[in-house]
C-alpha positions as CSV (number, residue, x, y, z in Angstrom):
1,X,0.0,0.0,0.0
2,X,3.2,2.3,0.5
3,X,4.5,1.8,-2.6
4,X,1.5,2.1,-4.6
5,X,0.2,5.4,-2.8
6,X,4.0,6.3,-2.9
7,X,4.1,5.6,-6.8
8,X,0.9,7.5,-7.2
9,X,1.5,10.4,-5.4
10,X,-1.5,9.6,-3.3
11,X,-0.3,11.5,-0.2
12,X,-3.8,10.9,1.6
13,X,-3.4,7.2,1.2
14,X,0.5,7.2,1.9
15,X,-0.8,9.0,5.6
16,X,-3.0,5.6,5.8
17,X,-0.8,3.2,4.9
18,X,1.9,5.0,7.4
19,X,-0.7,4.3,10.4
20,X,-1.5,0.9,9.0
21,X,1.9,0.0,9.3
22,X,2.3,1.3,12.4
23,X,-0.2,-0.3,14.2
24,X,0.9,-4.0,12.2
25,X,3.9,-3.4,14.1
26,X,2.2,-4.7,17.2
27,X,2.6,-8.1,15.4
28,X,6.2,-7.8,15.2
29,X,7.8,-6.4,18.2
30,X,9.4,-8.3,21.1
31,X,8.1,-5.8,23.0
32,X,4.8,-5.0,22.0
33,X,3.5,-3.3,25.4
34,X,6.2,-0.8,24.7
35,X,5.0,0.0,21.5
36,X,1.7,0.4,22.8
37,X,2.9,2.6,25.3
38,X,5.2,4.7,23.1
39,X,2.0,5.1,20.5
40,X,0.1,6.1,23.5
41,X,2.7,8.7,24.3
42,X,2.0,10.1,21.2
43,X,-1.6,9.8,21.0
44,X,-2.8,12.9,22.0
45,X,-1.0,14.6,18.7
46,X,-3.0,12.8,16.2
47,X,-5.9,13.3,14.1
48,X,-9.1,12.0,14.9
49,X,-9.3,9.6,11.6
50,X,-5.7,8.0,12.9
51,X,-6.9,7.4,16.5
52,X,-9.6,5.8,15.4
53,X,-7.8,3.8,12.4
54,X,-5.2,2.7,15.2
55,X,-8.4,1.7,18.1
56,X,-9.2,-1.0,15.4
57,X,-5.8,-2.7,15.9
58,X,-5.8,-2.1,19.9
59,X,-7.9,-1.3,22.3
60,X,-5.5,0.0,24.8
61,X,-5.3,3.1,22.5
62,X,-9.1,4.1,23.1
63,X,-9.8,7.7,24.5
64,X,-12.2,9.7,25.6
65,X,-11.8,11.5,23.3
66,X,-12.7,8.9,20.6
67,X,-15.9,8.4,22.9
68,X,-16.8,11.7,22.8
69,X,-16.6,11.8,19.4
70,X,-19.1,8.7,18.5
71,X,-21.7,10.1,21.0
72,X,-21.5,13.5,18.6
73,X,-22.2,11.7,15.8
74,X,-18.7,11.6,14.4
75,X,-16.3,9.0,13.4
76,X,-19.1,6.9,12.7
77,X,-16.9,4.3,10.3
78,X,-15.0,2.7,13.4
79,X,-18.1,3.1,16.0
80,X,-18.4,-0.3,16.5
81,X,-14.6,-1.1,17.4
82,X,-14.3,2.0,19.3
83,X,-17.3,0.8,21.5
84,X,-15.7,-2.3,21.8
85,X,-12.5,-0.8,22.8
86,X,-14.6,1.2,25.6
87,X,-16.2,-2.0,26.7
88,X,-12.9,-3.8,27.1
89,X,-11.3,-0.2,29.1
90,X,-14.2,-0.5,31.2
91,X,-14.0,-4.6,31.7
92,X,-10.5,-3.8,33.0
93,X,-11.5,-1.1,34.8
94,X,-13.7,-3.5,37.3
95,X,-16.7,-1.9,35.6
96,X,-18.8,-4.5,34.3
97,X,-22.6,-3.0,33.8
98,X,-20.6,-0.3,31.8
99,X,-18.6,-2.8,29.5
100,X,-22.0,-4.9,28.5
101,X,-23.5,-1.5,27.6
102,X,-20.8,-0.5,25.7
103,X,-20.2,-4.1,24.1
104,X,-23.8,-4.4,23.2
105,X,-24.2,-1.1,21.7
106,X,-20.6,-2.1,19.4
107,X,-22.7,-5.5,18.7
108,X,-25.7,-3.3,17.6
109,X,-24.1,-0.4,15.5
110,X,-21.9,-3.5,13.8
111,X,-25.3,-5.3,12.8
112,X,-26.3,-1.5,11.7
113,X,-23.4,-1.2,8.9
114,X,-23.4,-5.1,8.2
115,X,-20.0,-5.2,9.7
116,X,-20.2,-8.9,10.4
117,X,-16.0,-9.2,11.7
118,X,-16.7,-6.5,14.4
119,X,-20.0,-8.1,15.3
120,X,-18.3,-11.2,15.6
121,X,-15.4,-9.4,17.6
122,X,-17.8,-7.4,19.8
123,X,-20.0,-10.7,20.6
124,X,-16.8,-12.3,21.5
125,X,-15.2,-9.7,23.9
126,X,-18.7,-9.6,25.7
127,X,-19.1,-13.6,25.9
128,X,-15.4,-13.8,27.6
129,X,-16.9,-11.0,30.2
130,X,-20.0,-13.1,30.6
131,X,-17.9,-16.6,31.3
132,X,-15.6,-14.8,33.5
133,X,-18.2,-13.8,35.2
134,X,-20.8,-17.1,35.6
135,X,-22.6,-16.5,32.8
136,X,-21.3,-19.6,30.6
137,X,-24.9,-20.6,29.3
138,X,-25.6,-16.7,28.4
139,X,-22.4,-16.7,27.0
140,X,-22.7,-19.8,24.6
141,X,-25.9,-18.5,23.5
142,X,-25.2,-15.1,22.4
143,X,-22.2,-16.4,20.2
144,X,-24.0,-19.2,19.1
145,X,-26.4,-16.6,17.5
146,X,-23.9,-14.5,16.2
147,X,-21.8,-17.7,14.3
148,X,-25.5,-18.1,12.8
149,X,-25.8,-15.0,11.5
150,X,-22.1,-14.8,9.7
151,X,-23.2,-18.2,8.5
152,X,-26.3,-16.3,6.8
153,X,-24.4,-13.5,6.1
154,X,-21.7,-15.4,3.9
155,X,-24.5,-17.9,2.2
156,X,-26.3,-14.7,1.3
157,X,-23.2,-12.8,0.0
């Protein structure tokens, strides 16, 4: 993607493919926590559009900012993940009630948009919550669902 935006002269996608490439780097580091931390460092400096391209790769780079921005109306493309992200902050954070909330709404705005991979990644991230937390049958159930409905999905498509 470098190359060819590089080729092109298609500085817009060049920016992209620069953030692309640094978040695959997260795949490739000995050290990945200190990559998320040094990203984190300089988080606060980026554009809206790259905090919320990075979010999809990790959730540890989720703001309030980000957040703030969905429940605008803004950054709509990456609600779902960025929800997701939320509920996983908030999972960490001891705060349960607020992760399902924010889990379920990422499950709902993915269904919105037809975004069947962050469905399927939203559904998970709330299932692990529910296990961890007793709720194995609940669990089981609501990713049982969700497998059916990629299954649909991909027949239809």
């Amino acid at each position: 993607m470098m190359e060819e935006a590089q080729r092109k002269g298609l500085l817009g996608w060049l920016r992209y493919a620069e953030w692309f490439c640094q978040a695959l780097r997260l795949d490739n580091l000995p050290e990945r926590s200190r990559h998320i931390r040094e990203v984190s460092e300089r988080f606060a400096g980026y554009d809206a559009p790259r905090r919320e391209m990075l979010v999809t790769f990790c959730a540890d780079w989720v703001d309030d900012g980000m957040i703030a921005r969905l429940a605008r109306g803004e950054g709509l493309w990456s609600a779902a993940e960025v929800w997701r992200a939320a509920g996983w902050r908030s999972e960490r954070g001891g705060m349960t009630d607020e992760a399902e909330a924010f889990y379920l709404r990422a499950i709902d705005i993915a269904r919105q948009q037809g975004a069947m991979g962050w469905e399927l990644r939203a559904a998970q991230s709330l299932a692990n919550m529910w296990a961890i937390l007793g709720h194995e049958a609940r669990a089981e159930q609501l990713l049982d669902e969700t497998r059916a409905r990629a299954a649909l999905q991909r027949i239809a498509d």
